[in-house]
C-alpha positions as CSV (number, residue, x, y, z in Angstrom):
1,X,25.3,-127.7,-165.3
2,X,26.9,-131.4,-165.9
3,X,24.8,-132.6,-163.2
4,X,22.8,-134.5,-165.0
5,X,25.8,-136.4,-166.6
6,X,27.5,-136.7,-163.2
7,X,24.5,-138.9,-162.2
8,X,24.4,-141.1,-164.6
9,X,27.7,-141.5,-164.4
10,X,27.8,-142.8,-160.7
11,X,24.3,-144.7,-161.6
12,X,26.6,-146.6,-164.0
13,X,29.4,-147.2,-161.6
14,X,27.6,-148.2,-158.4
15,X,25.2,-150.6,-161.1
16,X,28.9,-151.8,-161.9
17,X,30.3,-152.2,-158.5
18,X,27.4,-154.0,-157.1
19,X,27.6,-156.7,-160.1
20,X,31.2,-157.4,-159.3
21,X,30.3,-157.8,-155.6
22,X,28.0,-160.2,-157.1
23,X,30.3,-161.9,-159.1
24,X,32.8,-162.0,-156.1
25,X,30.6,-163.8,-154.0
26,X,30.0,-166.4,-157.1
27,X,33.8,-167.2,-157.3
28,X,33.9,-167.7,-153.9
29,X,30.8,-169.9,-153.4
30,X,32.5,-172.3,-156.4
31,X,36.2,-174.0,-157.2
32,X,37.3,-174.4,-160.5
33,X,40.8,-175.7,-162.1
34,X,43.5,-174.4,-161.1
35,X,43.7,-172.6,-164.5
36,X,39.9,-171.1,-164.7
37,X,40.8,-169.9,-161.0
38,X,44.3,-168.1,-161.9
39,X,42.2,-166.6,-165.1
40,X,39.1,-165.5,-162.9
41,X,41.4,-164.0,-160.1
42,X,43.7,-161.9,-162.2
43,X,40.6,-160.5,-163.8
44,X,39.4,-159.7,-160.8
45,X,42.4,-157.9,-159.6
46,X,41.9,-155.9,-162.8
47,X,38.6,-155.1,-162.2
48,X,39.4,-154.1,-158.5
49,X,41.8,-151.6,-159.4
50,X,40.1,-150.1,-161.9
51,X,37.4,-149.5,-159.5
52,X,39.3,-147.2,-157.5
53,X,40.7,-145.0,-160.2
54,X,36.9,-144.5,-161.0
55,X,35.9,-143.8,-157.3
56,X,38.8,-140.8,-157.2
57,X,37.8,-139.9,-160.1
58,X,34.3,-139.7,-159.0
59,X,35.2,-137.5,-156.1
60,X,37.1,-135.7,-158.2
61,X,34.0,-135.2,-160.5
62,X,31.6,-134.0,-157.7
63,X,33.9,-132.1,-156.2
64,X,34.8,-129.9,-159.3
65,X,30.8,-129.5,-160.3
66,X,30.3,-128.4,-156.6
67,X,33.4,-125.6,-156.2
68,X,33.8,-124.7,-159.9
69,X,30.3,-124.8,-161.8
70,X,27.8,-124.5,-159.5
71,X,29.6,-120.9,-158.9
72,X,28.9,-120.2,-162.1
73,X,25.1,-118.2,-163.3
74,X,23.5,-117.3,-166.1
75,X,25.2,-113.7,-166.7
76,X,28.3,-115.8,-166.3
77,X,27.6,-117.9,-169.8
78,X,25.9,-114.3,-171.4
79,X,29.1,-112.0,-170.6
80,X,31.5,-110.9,-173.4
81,X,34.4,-112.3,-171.7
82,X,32.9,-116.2,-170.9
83,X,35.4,-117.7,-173.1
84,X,37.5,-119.5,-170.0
85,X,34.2,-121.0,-168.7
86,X,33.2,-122.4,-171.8
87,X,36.4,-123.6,-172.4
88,X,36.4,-125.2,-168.7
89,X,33.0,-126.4,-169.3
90,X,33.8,-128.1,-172.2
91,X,37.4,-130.2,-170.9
92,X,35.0,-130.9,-167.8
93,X,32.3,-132.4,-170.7
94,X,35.3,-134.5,-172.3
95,X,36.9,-135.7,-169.5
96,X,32.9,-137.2,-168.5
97,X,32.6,-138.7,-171.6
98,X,36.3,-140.2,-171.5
99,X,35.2,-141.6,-168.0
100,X,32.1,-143.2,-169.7
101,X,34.1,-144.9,-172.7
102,X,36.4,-146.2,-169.9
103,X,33.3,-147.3,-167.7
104,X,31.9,-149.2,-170.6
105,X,35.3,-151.1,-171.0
106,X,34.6,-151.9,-167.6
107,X,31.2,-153.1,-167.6
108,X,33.1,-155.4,-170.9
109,X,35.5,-156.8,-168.2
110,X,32.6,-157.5,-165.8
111,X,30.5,-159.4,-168.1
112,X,34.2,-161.3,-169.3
113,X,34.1,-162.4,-165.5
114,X,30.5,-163.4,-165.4
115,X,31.1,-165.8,-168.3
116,X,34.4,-167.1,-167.1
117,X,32.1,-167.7,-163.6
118,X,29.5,-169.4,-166.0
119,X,31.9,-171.8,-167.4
120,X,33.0,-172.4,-163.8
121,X,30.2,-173.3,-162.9
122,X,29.0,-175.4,-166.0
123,X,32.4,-177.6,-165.2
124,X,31.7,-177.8,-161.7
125,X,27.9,-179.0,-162.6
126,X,29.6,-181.6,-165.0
127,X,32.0,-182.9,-162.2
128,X,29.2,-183.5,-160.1
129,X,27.2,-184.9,-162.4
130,X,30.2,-187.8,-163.2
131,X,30.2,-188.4,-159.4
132,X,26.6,-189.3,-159.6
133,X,26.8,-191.3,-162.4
134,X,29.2,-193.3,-161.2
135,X,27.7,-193.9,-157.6
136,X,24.6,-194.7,-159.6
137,X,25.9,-197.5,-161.5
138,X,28.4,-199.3,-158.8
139,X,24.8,-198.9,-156.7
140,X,23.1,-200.9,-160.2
141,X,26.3,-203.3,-160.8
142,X,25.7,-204.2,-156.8
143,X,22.2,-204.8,-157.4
């Protein structure tokens, strides 16, 4: 019945899980200032825990399709007295889209880390850059 929803649902997360494994490995490969470094980590704390909320609740979502309406047929939705299982149908429908509006404000915190990583990076890049400026000219002042 939600199926479909269900499965785009965990598309979304494991597409979101896989870019903060990503980004994981990016914080690692690179130092920052002690500041950038305290920002990115905390974020990433965030980020972790809100992961496994969605997990559970991904279970949780699976779980209630599979015992609750995949019991449910046809004659079910056509009987006179189907007014529970619409009403369950529709809190399982909100509660999916709640889950979405929440995975999009994780995908927002994701893409917050990538650009914190970015600016990492871009400093790091400028740091190295100095260092090989200044070897170049005490090489050119020696010259």
């Amino acid at each position: 019945m939600r199926e479909n929803e269900i499965d785009q649902f965990i598309e979304k997360l494991e597409r979101i899980e896989e870019d903060f494994k990503d980004l994981q490995q990016a914080d690692e490969d690179f130092e920052g200032t002690s500041d950038s470094e305290a920002e990115i980590k905390k974020l990433i704390k965030v980020i972790e825990g809100k992961l496994k909320g969605f997990e559970e609740e991904k279970r949780d979502f699976n779980k209630f399709q599979q015992n609750k309406l995949n019991r449910y047929t046809r004659p079910d939705f056509e009987s006179f007295d189907n007014a529970p299982i619409i009403v369950e149908v529709r809190e399982f429908k909100a509660k999916i889209g709640d889950a979405f509006a929440r995975l999009k404000d994780l995908d927002d915190l994701t893409n917050q880390l990538n650009n914190k990583l970015i600016v990492q990076d871009i400093e790091n890049a400028s740091k190295l850059l100095d260092i090989k400026n200044q070897k170049l000219r005490e090489r050119l002042v020696t010259a």
